[in-house]
C-alpha positions in Angstrom: 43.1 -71.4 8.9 41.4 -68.8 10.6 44.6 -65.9 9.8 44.7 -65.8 6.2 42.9 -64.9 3.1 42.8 -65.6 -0.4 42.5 -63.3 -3.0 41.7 -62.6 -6.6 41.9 -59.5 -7.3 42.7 -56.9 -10.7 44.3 -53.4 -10.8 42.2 -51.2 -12.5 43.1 -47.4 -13.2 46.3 -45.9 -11.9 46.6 -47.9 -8.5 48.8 -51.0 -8.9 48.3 -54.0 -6.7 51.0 -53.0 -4.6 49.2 -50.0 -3.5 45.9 -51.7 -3.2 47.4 -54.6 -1.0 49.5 -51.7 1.0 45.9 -49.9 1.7 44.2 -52.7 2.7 46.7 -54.1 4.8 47.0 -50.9 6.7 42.9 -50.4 6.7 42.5 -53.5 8.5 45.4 -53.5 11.0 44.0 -50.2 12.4 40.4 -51.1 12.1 41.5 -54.8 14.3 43.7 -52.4 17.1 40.3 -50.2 17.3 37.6 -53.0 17.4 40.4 -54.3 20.2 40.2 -51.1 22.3 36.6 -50.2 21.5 35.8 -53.4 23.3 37.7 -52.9 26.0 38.9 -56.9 25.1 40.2 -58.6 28.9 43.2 -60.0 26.2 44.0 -56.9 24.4 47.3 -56.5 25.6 47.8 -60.5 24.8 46.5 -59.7 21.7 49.0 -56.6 20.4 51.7 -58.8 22.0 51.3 -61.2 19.6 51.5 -58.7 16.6 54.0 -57.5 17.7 55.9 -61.0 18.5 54.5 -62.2 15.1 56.6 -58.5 13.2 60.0 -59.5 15.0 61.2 -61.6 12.7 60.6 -59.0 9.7 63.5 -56.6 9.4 61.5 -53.2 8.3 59.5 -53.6 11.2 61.4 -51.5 13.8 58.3 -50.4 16.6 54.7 -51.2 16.7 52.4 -48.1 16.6 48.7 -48.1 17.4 
């Protein structure tokens, strides 16, 4: 499947894997919204509409920001 990864991956220092999952997660959601809009992609707004239909379901998710 093309929209997932696997992972093996160590905590090391004072960063927990919580933290280190939080940053990357947030690294590459901006870095996909910008390689979006720095391409001028025809299906960008397809595209952010189906992040955005794919966070409904997940309570804590109240508005999608770019």
């Amino acid at each position: 499947m093309p929209n997932h990864v696997h992972m093996i991956i160590q905590a090391v220092g004072k960063h927990t894997i919580s933290e280190i999952l939080r940053d990357l997660k947030k690294y590459t959601a901006k870095a996909i919204v910008k390689k979006l809009q720095d391409e001028k992609s025809d299906d960008y707004e397809g595209t952010l509409g189906k992040f955005i239909q794919a966070g409904e379901p997940l309570k804590r998710i109240k508005t999608y920001k770019v």
